[in-house]
Structures are given as C-alpha cells and as structure tokens.
N, C-alpha and C positions, 0 to 999 in steps of 0.2 A: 776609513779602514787603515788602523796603525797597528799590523801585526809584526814592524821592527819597533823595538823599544827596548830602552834602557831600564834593565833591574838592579838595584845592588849595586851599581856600574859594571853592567854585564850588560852587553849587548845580547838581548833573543830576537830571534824568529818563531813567531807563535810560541810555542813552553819551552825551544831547544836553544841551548847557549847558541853562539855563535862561534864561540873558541873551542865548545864538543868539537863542532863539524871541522873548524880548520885544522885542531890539533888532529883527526884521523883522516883527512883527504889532502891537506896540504892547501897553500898557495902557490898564485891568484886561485879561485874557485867562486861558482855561481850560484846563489840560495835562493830559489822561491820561492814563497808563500803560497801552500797549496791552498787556506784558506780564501787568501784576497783573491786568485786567480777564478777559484769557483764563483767567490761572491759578486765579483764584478759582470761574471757571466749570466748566474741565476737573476740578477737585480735584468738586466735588459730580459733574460726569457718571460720573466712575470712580464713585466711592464708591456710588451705584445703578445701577450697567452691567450688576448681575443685572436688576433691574424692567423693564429699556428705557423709562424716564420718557420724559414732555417734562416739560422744563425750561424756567419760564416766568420769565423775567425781568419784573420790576416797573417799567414803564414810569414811575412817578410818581417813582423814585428820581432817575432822568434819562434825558432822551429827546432829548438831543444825539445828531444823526444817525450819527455818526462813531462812537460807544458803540454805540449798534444794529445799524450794520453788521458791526461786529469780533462780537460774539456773536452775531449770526443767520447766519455764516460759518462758526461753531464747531458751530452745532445747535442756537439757544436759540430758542423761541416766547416769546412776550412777554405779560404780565396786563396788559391796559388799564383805563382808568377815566373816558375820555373819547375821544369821537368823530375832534380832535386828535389823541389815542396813535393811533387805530386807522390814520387818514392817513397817519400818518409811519412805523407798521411796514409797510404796504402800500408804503411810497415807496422804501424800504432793498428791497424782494421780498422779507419775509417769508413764508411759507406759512399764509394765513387758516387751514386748521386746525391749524396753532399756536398760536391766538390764542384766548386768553380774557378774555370780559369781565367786568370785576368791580365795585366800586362800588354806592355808593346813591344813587336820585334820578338813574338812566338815562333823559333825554328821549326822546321819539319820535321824533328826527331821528336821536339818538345808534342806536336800537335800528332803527330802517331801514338806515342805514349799514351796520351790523353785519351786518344777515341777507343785505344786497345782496353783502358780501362774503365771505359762506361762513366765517362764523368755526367755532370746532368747539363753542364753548359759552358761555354766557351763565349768572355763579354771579349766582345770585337770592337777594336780602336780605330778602323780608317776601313773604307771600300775597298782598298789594298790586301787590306789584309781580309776583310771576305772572303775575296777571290780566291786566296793565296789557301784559306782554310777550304773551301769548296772544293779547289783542285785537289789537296790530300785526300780528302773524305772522296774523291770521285775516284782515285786511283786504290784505295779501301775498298770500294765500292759500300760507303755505306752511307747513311743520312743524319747528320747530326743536327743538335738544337746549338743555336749561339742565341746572344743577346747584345743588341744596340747599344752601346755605349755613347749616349744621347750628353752635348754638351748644351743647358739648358736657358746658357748665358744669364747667370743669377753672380752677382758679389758675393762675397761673404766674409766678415771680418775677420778675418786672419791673417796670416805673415804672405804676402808677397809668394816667397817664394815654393809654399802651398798651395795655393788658389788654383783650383782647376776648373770651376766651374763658369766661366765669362771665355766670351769668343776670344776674350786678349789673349787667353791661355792656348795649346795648344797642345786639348785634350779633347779629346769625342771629335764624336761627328753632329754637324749643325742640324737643324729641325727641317729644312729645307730638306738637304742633300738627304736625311733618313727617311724623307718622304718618299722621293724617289728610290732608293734602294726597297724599300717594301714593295715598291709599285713596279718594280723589275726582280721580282722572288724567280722569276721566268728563267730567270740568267744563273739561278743558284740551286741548281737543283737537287744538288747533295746536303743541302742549308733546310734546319726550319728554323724561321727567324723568331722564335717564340718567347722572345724578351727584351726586356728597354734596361739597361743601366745605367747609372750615374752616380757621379763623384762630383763634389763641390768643393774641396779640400777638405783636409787634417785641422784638428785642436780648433773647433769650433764650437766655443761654449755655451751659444743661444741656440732657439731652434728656429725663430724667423727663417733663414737663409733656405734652411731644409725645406720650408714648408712652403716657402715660393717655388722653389723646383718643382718640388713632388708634383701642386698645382700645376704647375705648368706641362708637366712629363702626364700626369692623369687625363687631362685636358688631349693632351698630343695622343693617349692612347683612345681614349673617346674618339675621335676623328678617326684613326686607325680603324676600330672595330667598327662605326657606322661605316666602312669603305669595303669592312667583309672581312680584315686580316684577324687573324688571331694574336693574342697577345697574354699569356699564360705567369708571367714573370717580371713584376719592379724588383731590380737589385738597388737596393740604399746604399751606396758607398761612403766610406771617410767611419770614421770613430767619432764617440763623446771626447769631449775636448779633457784635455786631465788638472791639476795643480802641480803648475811647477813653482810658483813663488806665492801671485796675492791673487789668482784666477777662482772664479767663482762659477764655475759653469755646473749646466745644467745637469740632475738627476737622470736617469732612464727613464722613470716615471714621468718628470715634467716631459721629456724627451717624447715619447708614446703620446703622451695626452695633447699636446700642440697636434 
C-alpha cells in the first residue's frame, strides 16, 4: 500500500497534493491516509470473518480523533491503556463493549471510569492488581469481567527490547500462579474471570511464535474448562510486524491461516 507518492515531483497523499494541505493548515502538520488506514484493517477483518473477532485497535499507537473515527466506522473496538484513551474512544461513539483495558499500574480513577462506562473487559497484569481491581468494583458494588494476562513463555524473534512473551520478561502472569488465581475465584468476588490474554511482543513477521502460544494458552484453557471454569475470551495481543527497510513479514491472510 503506497498511497504517499511522487507525481510530477509533487508529493500526494491518495489524489491530494501535499503542498494543497500545507499551503492551507501550515507547518509541522499530520496527513493520514484514510485509505491505508481502512485497508490495513479490512485485510485482517476478512482474514478472521470465520472467528466473528473484535478487533481491537491499539489506542497508544495513535489516538488522533480523525484515525478513531475512520476505524470505529469500519467495526474496530479499541485496547486502551489510559483513562485519556477511554475518553476519547467514548467521544468518536465507540461501543464500551468494544473496549478493552490493558496496561499496568491502572489507577483508581482510571478503573472507576472504566467500570462507569460498561467496558467489556479489563486484561490484568499481576494478582496485585486483581485484588486492587476487585476492591474498586466491591466499593461500586458491582461485578465486572477481566481477562488473565497469561505469560506463555514462548521466544519470538524480535528486538530484545519487545519481547514479552518468555518468563525472562516481566510481563503476565505464569501458567502455574493463573492456575491458582482461577482455583481461588472465591477471594474475588466482585471479578468474573472470563478471559486469558497474551502478548508476545511487537513487529513479528512470522506466525510460528503466535501459533506456539495460542497452542499453548488453548491447551491451558482446555484444562480450565475440564476443571468447570468458564472461559469466554482469547485476546491475541502484539500487531503484524510492518516494513521498515528489507522486512518481509507475514500477510493477515497468511497470519489467519497458520
């Protein structure tokens, strides 16, 4: 998708100069492509139109209104990571259960907001912050859904300082310790724990790495449901990896089909 290109030596974006837009808004300024923005979203919605996903767009990527609005048009829910995101997808009419929260070192202000506006889930990084989520919702009095943020301890080629998915990193919670938190739902009674999340890191452009987790995380829900618990929700974390130089990564479609 090359909708910046050179005509005439005229820089466009899709059929609009580029000098149209700076001569009437000035500099620095920011130009999107409405069409890549759609295409890059429609290409993964086919590509799982068997699952009927949501599709959550990663609000910390960018949360310029005008981007929010063009994909929550198309069908996109959005992953927030701050009480700001959640504002601004509320502000475009997103549907709160599209919205999921993510992040670590969720405040009390952040996690009121959230519950006030009917998100559909809340993925939890540590037993700490379980707790921490249960107590808001008890003094709410209400009963909300989160979702395990399962570290599945899988590698995956990418930069070091992405990698989340191996116990080196320290991200999720282990397979063990989430055993036990399901096996004490007892102690969380403002909680349903009606999901497993995971993140293996960013700009990974094969789909092996994914597809040993998932395995692994299905596996781990299997166990689960033969135990009696319900488990209503796999959130796939991390993006298709993109081209910054000579990177050849995967399609959506090859993505889907592994």
């Amino acid at each position: 998708m090359h909708d910046f290109k050179y005509k005439n030596n005229e820089l466009y974006c899709e059929n609009v100069k580029v000098s149209t837009i700076v001569n009437k808004v000035g500099t620095p300024c920011y130009i999107y492509s409405h069409h890549t923005l759609v295409d890059h979203f429609t290409k993964i919605q086919k590509a799982f139109a068997k699952l009927n996903p949501i599709i959550c767009y990663a609000m910390k990527a960018n949360d310029n209104l005008a981007v929010l609005k063009t994909l929550h048009n198309y069908g996109a829910g959005f992953d927030i990571v701050s009480v700001g995101e959640l504002k601004k997808a509320l502000k475009i009419g997103a549907d709160p259960q599209k919205i999921v929260f993510a992040s670590v070192g969720k405040t009390e202000e952040e996690i009121i907001a959230a519950i006030k506006a009917g998100i559909l889930l809340f993925n939890v990084e540590s037993q700490p912050e379980l707790e921490h989520i249960n107590r808001v919702a008890k003094g709410m009095k209400k009963i909300i859904q989160v979702a395990l943020r399962i570290n599945p301890d899988v590698e995956a080629p990418t930069h070091a300082k992405i990698t989340t998915g191996s116990l080196k990193n320290k991200f999720g919670i282990d397979l063990k310790t989430s055993w036990k938190i399901f096996c004490s739902q007892k102690n969380y009674l403002n909680l349903k724990i009606s999901g497993i999340h995971i993140h293996i890191g960013s700009q990974i452009v094969v789909g092996d790495p994914f597809v040993k987790a998932i395995k692994r995380i299905v596996h781990f829900i299997g166990q689960l449901r033969s135990a009696g618990f319900e488990v209503q929700y796999l959130d796939i974390g991390g993006g298709l990896g993109i081209i910054y130089k000579n990177e050849r990564p995967q399609t959506a479609a090859q993505f889907a089909q592994k």
